[in-house]
N, CA and C atoms as an extended XYZ file, in Angstrom:
429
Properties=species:S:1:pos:R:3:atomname:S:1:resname:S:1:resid:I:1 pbc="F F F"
N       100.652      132.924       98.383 N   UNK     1
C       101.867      132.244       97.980 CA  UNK     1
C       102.247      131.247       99.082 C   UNK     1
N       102.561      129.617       98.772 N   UNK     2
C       102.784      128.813       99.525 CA  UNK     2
C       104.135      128.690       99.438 C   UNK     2
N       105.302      128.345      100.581 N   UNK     3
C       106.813      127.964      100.272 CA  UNK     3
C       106.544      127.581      101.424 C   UNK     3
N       107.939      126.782      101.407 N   UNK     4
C       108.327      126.155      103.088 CA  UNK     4
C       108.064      124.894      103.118 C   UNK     4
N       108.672      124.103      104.164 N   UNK     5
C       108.807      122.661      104.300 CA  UNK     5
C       108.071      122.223      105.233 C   UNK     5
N       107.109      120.898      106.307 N   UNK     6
C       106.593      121.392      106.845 CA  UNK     6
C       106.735      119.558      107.245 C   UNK     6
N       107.216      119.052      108.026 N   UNK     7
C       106.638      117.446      109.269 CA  UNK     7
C       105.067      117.449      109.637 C   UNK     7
N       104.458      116.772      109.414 N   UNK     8
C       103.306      116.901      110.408 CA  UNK     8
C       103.094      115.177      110.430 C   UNK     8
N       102.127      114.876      111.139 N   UNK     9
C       101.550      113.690      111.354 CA  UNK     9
C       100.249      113.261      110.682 C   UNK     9
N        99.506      112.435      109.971 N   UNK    10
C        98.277      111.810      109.959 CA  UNK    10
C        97.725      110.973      110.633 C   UNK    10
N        96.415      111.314      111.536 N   UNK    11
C        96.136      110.328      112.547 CA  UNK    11
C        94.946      109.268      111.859 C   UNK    11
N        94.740      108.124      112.687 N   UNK    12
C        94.302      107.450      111.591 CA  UNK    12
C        92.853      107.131      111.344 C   UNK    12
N        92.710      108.336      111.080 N   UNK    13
C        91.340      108.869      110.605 CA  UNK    13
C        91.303      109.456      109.393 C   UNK    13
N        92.711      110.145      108.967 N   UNK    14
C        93.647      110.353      107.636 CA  UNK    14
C        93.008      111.984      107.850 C   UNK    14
N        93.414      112.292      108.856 N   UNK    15
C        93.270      113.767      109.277 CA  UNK    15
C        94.681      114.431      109.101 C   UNK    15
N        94.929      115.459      108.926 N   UNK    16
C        96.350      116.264      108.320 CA  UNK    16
C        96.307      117.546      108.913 C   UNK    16
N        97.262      118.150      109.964 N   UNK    17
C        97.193      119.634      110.495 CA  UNK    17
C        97.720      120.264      109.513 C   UNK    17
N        97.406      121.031      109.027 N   UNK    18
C        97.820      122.071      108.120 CA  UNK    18
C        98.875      123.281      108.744 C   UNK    18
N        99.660      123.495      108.710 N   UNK    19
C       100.976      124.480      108.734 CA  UNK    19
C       100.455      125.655      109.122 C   UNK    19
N        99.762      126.434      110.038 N   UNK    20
C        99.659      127.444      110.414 CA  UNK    20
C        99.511      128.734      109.176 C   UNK    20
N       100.673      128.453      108.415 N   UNK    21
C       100.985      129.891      107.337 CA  UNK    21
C        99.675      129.407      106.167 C   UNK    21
N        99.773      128.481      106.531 N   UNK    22
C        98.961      127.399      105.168 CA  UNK    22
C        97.390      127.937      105.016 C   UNK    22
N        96.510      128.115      106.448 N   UNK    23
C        95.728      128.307      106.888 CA  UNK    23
C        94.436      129.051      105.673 C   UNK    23
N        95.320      130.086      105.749 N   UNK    24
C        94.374      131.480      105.639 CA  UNK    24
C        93.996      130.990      103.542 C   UNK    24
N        94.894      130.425      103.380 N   UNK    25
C        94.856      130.266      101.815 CA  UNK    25
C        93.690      128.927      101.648 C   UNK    25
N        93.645      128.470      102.553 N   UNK    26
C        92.554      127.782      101.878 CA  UNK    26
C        90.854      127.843      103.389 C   UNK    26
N        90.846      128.915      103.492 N   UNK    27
C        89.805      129.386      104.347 CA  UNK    27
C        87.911      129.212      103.413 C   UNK    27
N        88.561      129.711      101.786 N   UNK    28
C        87.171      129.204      100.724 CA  UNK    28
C        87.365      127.919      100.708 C   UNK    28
N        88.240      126.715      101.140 N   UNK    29
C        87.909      125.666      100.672 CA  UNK    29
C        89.273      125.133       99.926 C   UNK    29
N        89.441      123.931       99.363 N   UNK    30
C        90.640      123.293       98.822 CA  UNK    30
C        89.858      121.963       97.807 C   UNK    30
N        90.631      121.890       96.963 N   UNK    31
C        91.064      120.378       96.151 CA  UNK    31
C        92.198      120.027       95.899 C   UNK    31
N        91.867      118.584       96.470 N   UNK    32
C        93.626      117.943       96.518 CA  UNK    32
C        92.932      116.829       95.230 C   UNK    32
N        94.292      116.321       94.755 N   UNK    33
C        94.474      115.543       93.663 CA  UNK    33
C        95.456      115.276       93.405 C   UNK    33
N        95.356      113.374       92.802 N   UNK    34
C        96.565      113.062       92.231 CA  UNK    34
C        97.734      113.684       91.878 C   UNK    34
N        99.050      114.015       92.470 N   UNK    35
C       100.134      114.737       92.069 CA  UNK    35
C       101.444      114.101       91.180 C   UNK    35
N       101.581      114.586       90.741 N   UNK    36
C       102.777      114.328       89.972 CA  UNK    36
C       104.224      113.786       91.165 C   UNK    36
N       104.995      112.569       90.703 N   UNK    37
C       106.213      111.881       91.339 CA  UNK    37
C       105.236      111.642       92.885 C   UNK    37
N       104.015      110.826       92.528 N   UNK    38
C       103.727      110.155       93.884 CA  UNK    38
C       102.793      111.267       95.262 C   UNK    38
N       103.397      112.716       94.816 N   UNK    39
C       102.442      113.132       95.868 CA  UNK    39
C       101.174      113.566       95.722 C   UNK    39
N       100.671      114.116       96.771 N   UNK    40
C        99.187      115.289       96.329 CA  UNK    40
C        99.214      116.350       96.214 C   UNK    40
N        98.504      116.595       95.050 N   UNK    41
C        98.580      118.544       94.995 CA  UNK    41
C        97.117      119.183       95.820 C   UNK    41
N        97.428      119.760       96.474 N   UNK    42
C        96.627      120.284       97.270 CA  UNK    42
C        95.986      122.218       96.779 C   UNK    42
N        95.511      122.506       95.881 N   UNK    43
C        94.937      123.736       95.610 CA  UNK    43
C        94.200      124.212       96.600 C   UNK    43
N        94.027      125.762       96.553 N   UNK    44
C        93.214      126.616       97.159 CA  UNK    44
C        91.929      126.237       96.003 C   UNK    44
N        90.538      126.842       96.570 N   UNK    45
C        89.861      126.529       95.537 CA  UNK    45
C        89.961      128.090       94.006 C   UNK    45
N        90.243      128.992       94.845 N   UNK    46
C        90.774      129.735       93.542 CA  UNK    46
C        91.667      129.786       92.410 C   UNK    46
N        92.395      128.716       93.290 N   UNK    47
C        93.897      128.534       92.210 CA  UNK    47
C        92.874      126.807       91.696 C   UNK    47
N        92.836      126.257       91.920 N   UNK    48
C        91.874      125.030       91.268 CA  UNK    48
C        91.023      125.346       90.381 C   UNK    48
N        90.415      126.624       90.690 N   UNK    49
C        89.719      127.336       89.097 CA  UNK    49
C        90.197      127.507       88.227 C   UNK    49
N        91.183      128.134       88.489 N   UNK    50
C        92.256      128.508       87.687 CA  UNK    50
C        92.871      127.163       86.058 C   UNK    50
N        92.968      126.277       87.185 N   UNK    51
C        93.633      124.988       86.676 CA  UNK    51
C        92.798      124.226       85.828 C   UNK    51
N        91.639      124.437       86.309 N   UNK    52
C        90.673      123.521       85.739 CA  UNK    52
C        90.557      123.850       84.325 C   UNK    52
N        90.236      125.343       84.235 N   UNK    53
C        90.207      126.420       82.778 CA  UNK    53
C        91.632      126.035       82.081 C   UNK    53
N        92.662      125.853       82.504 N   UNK    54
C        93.375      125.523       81.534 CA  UNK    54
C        93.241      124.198       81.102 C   UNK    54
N        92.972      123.123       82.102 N   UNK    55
C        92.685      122.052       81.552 CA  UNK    55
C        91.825      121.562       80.514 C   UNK    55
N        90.754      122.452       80.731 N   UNK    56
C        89.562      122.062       79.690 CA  UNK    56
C        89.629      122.806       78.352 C   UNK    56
N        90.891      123.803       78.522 N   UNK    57
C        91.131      124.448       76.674 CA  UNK    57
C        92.383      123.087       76.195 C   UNK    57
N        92.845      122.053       76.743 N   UNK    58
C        93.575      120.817       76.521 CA  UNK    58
C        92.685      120.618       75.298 C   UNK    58
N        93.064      120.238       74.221 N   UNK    59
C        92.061      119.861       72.898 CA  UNK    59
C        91.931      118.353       73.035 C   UNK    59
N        90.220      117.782       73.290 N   UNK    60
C        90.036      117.009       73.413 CA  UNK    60
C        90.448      115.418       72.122 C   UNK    60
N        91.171      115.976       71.426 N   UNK    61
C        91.202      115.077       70.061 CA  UNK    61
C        92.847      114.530       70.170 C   UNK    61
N        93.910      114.738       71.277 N   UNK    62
C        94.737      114.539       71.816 CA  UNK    62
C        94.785      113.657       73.133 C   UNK    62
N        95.274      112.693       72.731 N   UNK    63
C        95.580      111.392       73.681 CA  UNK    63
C        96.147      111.715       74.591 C   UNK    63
N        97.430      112.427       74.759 N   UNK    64
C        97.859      112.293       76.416 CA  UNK    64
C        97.474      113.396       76.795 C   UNK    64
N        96.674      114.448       76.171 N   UNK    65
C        95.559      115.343       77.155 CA  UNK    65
C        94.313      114.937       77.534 C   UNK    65
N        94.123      113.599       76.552 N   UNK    66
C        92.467      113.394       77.435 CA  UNK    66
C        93.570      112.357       78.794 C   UNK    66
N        94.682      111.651       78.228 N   UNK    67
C        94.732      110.900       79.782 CA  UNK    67
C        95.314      111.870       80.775 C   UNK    67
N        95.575      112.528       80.759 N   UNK    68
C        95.868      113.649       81.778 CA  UNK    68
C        94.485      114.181       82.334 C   UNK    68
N        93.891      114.849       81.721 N   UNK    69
C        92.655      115.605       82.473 CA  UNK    69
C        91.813      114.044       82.828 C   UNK    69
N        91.951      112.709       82.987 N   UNK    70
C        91.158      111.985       82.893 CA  UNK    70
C        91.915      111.535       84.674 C   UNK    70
N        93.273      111.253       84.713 N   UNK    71
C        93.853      111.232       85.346 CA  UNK    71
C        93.689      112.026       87.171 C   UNK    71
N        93.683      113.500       86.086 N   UNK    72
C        94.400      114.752       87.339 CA  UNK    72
C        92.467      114.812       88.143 C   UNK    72
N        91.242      114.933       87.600 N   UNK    73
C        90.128      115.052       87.970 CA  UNK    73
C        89.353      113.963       88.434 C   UNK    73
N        89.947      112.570       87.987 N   UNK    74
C        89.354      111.201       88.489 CA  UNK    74
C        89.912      111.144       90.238 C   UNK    74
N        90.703      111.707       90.433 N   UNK    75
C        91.751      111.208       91.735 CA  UNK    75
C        91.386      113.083       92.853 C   UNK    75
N        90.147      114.096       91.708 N   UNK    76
C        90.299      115.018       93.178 CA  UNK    76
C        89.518      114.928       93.859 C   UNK    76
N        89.192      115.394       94.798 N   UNK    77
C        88.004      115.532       96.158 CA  UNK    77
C        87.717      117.012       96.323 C   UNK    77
N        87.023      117.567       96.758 N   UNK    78
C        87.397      118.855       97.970 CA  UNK    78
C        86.877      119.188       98.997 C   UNK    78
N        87.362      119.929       99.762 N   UNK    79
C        86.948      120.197      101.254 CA  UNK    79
C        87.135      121.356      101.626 C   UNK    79
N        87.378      121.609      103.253 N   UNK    80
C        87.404      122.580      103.686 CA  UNK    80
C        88.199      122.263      104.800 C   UNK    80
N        88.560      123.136      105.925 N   UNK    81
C        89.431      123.219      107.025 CA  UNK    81
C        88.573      122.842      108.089 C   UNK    81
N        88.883      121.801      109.168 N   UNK    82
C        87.665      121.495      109.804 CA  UNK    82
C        88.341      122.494      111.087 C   UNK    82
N        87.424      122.636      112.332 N   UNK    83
C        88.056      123.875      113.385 CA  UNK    83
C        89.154      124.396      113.765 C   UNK    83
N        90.097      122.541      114.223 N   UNK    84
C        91.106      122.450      114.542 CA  UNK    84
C        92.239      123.020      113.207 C   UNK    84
N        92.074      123.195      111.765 N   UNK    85
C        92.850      123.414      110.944 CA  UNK    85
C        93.492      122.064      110.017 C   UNK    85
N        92.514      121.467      110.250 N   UNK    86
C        93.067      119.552      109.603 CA  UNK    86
C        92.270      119.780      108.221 C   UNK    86
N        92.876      119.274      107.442 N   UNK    87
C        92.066      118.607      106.295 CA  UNK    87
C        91.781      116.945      106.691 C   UNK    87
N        91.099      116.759      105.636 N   UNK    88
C        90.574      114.637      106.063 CA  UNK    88
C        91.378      114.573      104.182 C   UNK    88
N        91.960      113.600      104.498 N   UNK    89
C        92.953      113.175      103.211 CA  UNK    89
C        92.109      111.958      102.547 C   UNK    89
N        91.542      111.716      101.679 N   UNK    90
C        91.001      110.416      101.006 CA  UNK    90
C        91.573      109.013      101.222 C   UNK    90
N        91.044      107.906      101.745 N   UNK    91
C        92.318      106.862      101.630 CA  UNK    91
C        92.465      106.155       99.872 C   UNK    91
N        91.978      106.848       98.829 N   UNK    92
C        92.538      106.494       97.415 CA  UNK    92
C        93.641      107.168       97.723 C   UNK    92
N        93.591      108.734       97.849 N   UNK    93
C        94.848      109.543       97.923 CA  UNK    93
C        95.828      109.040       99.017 C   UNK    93
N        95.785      108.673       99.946 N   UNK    94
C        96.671      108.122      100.879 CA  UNK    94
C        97.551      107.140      100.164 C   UNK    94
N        96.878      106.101       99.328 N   UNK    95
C        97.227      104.736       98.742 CA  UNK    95
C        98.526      105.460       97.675 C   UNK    95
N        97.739      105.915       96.927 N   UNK    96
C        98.409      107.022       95.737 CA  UNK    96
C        99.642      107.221       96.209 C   UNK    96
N        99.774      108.269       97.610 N   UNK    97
C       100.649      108.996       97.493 CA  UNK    97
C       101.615      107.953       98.662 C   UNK    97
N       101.379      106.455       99.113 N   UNK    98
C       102.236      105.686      100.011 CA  UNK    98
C       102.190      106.617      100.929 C   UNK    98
N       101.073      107.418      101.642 N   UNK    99
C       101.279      108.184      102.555 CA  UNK    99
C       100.864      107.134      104.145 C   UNK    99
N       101.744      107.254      105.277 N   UNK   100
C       101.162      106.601      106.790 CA  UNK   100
C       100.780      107.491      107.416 C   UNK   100
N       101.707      107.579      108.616 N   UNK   101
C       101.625      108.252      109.649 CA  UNK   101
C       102.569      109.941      109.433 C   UNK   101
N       103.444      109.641      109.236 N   UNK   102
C       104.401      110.583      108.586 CA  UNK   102
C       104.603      111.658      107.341 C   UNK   102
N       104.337      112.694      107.327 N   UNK   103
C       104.609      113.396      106.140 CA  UNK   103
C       104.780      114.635      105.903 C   UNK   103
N       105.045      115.054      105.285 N   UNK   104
C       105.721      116.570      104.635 CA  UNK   104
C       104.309      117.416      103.816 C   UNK   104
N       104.360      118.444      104.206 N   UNK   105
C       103.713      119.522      103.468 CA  UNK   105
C       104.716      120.442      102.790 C   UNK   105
N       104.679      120.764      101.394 N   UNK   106
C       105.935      121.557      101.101 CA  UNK   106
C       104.668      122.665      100.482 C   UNK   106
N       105.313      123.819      100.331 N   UNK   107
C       104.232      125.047       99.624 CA  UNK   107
C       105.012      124.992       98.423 C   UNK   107
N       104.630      125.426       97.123 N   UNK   108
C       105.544      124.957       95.620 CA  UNK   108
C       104.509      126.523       95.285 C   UNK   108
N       104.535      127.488       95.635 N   UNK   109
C       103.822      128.933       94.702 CA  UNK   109
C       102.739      128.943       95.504 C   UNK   109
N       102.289      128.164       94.066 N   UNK   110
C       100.257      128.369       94.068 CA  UNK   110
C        99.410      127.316       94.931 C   UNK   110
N       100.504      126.543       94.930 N   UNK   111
C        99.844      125.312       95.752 CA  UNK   111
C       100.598      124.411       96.759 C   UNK   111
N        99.857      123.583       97.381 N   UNK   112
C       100.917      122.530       98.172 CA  UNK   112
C       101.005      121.091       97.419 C   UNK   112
N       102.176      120.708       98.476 N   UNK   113
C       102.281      119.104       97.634 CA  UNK   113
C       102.185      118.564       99.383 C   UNK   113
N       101.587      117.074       99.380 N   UNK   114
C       101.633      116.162      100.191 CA  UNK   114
C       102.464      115.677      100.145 C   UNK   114
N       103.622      114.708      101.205 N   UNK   115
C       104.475      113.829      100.473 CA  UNK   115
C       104.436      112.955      101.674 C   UNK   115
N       104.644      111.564      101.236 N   UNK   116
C       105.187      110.244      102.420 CA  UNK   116
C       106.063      110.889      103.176 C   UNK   116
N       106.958      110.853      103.953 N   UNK   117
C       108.110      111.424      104.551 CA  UNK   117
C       108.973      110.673      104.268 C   UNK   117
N       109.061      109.398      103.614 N   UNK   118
C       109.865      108.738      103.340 CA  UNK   118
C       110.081      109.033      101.664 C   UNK   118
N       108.754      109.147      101.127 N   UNK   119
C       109.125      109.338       99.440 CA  UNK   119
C       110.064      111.041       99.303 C   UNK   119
N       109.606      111.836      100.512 N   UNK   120
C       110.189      113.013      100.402 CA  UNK   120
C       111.555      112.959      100.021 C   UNK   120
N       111.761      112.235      101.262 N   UNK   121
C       113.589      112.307      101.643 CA  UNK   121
C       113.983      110.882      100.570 C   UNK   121
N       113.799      110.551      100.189 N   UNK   122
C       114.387      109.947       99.004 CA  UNK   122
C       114.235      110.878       97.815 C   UNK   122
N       113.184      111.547       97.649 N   UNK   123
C       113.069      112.466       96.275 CA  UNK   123
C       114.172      113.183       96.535 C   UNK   123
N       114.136      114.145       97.863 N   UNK   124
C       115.589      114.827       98.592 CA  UNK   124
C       117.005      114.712       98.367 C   UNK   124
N       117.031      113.302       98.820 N   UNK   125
C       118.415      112.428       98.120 CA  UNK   125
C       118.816      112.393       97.268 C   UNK   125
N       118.199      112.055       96.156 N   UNK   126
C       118.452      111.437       95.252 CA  UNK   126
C       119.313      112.054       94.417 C   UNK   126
N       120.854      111.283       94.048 N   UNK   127
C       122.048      111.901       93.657 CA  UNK   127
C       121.674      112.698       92.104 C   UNK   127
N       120.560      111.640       91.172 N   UNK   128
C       120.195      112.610       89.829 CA  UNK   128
C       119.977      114.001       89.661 C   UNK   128
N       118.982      114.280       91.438 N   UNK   129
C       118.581      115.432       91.449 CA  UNK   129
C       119.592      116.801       91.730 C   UNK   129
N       120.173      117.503       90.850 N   UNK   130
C       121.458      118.374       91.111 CA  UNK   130
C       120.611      119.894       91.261 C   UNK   130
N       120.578      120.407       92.629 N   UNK   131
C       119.769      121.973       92.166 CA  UNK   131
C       120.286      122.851       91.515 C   UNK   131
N       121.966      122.672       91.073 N   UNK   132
C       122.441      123.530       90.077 CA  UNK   132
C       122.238      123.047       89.254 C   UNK   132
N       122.407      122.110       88.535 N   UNK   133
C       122.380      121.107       87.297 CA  UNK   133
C       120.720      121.631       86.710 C   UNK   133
N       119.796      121.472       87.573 N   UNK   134
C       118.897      121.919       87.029 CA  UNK   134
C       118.026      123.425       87.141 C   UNK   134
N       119.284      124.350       87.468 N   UNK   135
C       118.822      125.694       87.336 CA  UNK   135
C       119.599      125.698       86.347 C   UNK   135
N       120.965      125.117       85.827 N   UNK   136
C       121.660      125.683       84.649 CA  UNK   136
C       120.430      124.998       83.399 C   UNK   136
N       120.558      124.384       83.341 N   UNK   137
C       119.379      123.383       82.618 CA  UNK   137
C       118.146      124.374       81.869 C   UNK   137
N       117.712      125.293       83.169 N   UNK   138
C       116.614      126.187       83.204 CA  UNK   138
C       117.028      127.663       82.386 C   UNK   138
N       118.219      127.683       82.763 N   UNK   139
C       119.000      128.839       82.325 CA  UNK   139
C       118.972      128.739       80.932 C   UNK   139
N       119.098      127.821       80.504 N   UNK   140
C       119.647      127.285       79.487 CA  UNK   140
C       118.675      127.605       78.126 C   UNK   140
N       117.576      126.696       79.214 N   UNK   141
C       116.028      127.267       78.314 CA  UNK   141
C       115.365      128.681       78.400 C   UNK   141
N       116.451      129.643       78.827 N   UNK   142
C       115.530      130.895       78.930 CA  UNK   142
C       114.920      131.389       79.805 C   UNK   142
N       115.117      130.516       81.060 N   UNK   143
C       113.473      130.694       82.318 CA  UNK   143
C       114.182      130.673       83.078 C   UNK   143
């Protein structure tokens, strides 16, 4: 289980220290990919199995499931933890996610998200986003 907020730096080699807690979860390996609102989703490779199987029961005769799985698998890579505990970030994915020097690792469950540090703290900001507004919201629907 990933949670928590996390600063780190990318040096510009598009190397990324990974969060200490972060570590042990992706020790088999990782795929990052295109994320949803600009960032990267970063899977363990077990939970990426996982994902993939649901993706591919998506019924291929449906338009915004073929552009989704066309989307989420065109934009992944995968890797592994190099000694120091860095991943190497793609520079498509860098471009993608407006990522520099600066950025956020957040844990979201099953997986991580990458973020700019700047797209963070504007996502952060942003007055639409109400965390009650959208737990009542949630409530609302049952979940």
């Amino acid at each position: 289980m990933f949670y928590g907020e996390n600063r780190h730096t990318i040096d510009s080699k598009g190397r990324l220290v990974m969060p200490a807690k972060f570590r042990d979860g992706l020790q088999d390996g990782y795929v990052m990919t295109k994320g949803l609102d600009r960032c990267i989703f970063l899977f363990p490779l077990d939970e990426w199995k996982r994902m993939e199987e649901k993706l591919k029961a998506l019924p291929l005769t449906h338009k915004d499931a073929r552009a989704f799985v066309r989307y989420f698998f065109s934009g992944a890579c995968d890797g592994t933890l190099d000694k120091q505990g860095r991943i190497k970030v793609p520079q498509n994915l860098m471009s993608y996610a407006e990522l520099t020097s600066k950025s956020v690792i957040i844990g979201v469950g099953t997986r991580m998200e990458i973020w700019s540090e700047a797209l963070w703290d504007d996502y952060t900001d942003d007055e639409s986003l109400s965390y009650d507004q959208i737990a009542q919201q949630l409530a609302d629907l049952g979940i």
